[in-house]
SELUM-226243 format. One line per 5 residues: number of its first residue (from 1); their letters; for each residue x, y, z of N, C-alpha, C. Coordinates in steps of 0.02 Angstrom, whole numbers, plus 50000, padded with zeros to 5 digits. Atoms other than C-alpha are relative to their C-alpha. Example, Ala and Ser with C-alpha at 12.3 -4.5 7.8 and 13.67 -1.06 7.14 Angstrom:
1> as> 50045/49941/50000/50615/49775/50390/50045/50060/50000 | 49958/49941/49997/50684/49947/50357/49961/50055/50037
end
This chain:
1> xxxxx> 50052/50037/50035/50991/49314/49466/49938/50043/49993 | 50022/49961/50013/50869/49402/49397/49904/49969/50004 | 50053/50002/49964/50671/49397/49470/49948/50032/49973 | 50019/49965/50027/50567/49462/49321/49937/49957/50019 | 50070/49997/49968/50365/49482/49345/50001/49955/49937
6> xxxxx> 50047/50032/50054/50270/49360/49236/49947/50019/49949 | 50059/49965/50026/50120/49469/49225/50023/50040/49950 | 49983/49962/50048/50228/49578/49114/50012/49984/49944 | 49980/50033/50045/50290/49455/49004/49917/49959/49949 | 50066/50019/50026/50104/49398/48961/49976/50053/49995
11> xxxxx> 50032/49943/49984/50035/49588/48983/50048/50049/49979 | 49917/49960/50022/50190/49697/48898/49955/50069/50002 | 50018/49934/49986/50056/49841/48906/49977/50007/50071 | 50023/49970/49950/50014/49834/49083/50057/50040/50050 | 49973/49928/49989/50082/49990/49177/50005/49981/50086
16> xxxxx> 50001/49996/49958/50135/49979/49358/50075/50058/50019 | 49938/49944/50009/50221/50164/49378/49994/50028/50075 | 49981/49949/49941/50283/50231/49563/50048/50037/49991 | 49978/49921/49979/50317/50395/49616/50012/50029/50050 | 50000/49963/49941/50395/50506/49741/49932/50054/50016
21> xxxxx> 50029/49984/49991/50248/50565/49835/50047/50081/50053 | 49979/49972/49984/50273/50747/49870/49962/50042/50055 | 50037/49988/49936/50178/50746/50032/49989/49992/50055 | 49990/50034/49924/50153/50715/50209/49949/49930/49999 | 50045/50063/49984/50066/50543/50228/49952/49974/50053
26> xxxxx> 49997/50014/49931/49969/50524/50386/49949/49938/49990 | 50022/50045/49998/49884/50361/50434/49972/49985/50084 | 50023/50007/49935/49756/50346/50594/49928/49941/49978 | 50061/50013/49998/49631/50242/50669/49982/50051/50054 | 50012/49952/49924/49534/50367/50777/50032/50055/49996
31> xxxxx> 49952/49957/49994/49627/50489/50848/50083/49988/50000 | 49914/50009/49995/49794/50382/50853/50030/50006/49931 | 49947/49987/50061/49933/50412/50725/50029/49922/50001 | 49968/50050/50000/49985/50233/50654/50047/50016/49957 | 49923/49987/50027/50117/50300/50521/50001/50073/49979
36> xxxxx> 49973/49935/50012/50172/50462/50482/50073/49999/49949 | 49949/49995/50021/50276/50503/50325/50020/50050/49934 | 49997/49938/50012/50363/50630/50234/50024/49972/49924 | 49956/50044/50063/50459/50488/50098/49926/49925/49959 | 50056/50052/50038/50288/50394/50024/50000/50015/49937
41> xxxxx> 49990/50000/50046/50259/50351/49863/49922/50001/49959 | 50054/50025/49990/50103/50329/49764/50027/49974/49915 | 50019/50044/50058/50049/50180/49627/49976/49998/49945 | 50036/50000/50050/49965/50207/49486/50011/49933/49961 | 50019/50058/50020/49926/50032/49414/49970/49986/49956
46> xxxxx> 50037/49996/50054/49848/49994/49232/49941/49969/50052 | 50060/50011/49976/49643/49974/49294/49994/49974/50065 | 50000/50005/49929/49676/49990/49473/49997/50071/50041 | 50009/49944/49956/49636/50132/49593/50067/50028/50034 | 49938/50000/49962/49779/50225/49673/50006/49984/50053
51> xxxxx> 49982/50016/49918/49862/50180/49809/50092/50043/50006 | 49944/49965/49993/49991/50248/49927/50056/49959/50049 | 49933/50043/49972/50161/50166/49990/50015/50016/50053 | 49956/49963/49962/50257/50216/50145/50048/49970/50003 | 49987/50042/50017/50416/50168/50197/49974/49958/50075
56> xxxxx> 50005/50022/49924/50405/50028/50355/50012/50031/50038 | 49977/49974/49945/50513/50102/50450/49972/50063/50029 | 50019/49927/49970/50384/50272/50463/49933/49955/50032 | 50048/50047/49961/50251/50118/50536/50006/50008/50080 | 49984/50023/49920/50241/50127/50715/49986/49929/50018
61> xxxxx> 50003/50073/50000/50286/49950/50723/49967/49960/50067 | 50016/50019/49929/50229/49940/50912/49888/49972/49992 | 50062/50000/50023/50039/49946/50830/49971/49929/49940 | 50032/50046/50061/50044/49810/50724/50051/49911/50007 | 49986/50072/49989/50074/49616/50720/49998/49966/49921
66> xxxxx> 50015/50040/50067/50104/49507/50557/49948/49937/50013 | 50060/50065/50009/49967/49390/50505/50041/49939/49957 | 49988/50053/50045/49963/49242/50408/49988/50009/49930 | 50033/49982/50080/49885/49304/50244/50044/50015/49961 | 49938/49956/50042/49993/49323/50105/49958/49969/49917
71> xxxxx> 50051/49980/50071/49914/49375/49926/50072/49983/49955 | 49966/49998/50074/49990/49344/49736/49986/50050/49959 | 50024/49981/50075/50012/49473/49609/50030/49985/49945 | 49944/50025/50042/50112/49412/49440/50032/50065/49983 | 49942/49960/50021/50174/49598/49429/50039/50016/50050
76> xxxxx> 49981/49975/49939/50215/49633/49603/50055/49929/50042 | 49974/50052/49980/50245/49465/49675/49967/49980/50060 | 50040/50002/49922/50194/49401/49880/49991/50036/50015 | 50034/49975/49951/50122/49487/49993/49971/50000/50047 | 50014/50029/49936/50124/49483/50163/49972/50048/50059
81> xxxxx> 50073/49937/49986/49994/49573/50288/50014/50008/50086 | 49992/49960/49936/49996/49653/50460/49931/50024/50028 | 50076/49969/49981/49856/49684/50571/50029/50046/50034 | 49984/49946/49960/49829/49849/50684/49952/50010/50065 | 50037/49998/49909/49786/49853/50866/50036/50066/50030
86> xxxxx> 50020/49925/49976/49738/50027/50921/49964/50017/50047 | 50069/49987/49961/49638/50084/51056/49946/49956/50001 | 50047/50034/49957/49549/49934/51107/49969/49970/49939 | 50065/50032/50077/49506/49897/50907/50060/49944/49967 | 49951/50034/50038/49607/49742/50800/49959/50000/49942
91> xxxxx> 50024/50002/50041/49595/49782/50625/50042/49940/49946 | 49978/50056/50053/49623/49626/50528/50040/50011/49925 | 49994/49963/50061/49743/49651/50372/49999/50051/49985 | 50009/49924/50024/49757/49828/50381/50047/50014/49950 | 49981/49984/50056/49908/49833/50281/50050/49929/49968
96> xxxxx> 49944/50065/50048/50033/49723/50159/50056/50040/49967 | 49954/50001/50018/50178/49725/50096/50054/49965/49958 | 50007/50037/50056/50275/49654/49948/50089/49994/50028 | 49926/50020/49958/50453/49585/50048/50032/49999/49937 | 49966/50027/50036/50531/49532/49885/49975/49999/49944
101> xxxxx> 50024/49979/50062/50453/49609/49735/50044/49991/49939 | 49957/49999/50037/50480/49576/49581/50054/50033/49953 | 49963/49951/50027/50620/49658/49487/49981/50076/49985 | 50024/49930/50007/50507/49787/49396/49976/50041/50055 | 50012/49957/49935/50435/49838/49558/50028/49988/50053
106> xxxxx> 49954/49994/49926/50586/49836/49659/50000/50070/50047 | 49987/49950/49955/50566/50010/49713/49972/49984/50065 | 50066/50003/49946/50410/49960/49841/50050/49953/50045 | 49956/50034/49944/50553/49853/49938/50008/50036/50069 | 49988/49971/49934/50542/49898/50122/49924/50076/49995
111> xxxxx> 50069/49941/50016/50370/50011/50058/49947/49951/50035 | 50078/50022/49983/50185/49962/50162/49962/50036/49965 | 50036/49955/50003/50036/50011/50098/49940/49984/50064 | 50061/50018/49956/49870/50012/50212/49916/50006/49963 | 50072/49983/50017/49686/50010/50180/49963/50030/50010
116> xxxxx> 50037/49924/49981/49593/50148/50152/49940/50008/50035 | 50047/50008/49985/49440/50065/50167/49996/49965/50093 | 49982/50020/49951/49516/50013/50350/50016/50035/50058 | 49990/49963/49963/49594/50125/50430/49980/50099/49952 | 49985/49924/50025/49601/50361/50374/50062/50013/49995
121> xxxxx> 49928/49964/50028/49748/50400/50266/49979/50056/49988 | 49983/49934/50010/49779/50564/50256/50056/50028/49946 | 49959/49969/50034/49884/50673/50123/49988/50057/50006 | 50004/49968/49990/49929/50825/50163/49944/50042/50039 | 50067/49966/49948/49770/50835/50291/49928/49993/49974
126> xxxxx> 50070/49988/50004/49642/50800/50183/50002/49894/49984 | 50007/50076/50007/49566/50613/50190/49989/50001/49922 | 49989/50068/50055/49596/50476/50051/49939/49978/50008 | 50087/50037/50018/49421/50401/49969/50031/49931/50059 | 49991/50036/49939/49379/50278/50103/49991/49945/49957
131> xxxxx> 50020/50043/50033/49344/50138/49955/50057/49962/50004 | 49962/50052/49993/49493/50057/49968/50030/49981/49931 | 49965/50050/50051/49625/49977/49851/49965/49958/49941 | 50038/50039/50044/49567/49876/49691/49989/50035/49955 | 50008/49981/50076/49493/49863/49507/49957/50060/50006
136> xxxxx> 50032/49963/50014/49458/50046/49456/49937/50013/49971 | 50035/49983/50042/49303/50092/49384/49984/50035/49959 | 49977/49949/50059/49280/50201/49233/49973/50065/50052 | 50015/49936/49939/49275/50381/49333/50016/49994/50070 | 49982/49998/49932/49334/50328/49482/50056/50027/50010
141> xxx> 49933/49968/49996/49461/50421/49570/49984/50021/50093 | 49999/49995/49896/49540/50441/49758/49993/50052/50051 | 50006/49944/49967/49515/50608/49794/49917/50034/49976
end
């Protein structure tokens, strides 16, 4: 049965294109390492900032607890959120995840992302704009 986005069907030009990211991923609060990964992806989204994927399984799942929060997008679908308890800090919502995306963005199945503006992602060693996820602005960009 087939699980097509809505937003596409009202929006036939909006663009939600992932990619094999061809980089190391790192993700800390502090000095701790919360994911580490070598298989991430990143988003590019019509008038949205990039963002970057991992998959779960590179999460150190021992760091993080599911919440209650769960977001709508009509291209993506639910979204369901995870806090991160680190060194003595609980960061509310640090990341989400889209369990059951819709068709077009089935790749992100078993993919987290986190918040930049939350915790320090890293690519290839150098930090990710700390602004966080969301509507781009004209000139804006993550590096």
């Amino acid at each position: 049965m087939a699980n097509l986005a809505p937003g596409f069907a009202k929006h036939p030009s909006y663009e939600v294109n992932v990619s094999a990211l061809s980089a190391e991923l790192v993700v800390k609060v502090g000095a701790c390492i919360i994911a580490r990964s070598s298989q991430a992806v990143e988003v590019v989204e019509s008038k949205h900032r990039l963002v970057w994927y991992l998959p779960m399984d590179d999460v150190d799942s021992k760091l993080i607890n599911p919440t209650q929060t769960d977001t709508y997008c009509p291209f993506k679908g639910h979204a369901s959120y995870w806090s991160v308890d680190v060194a003595g800090q609980h960061i509310d919502d640090a990341l989400w995840a889209y369990m059951t995306p819709y068709d077009e963005c089935k790749s992100l199945t078993g993919y987290a992302s986190f918040y930049t503006n939350k915790v320090d992602l890293y690519i290839n060693g150098n930090l990710m704009n700390k602004e966080g996820p969301g509507w781009a602005t004209q000139g804006n960009t993550n590096v």
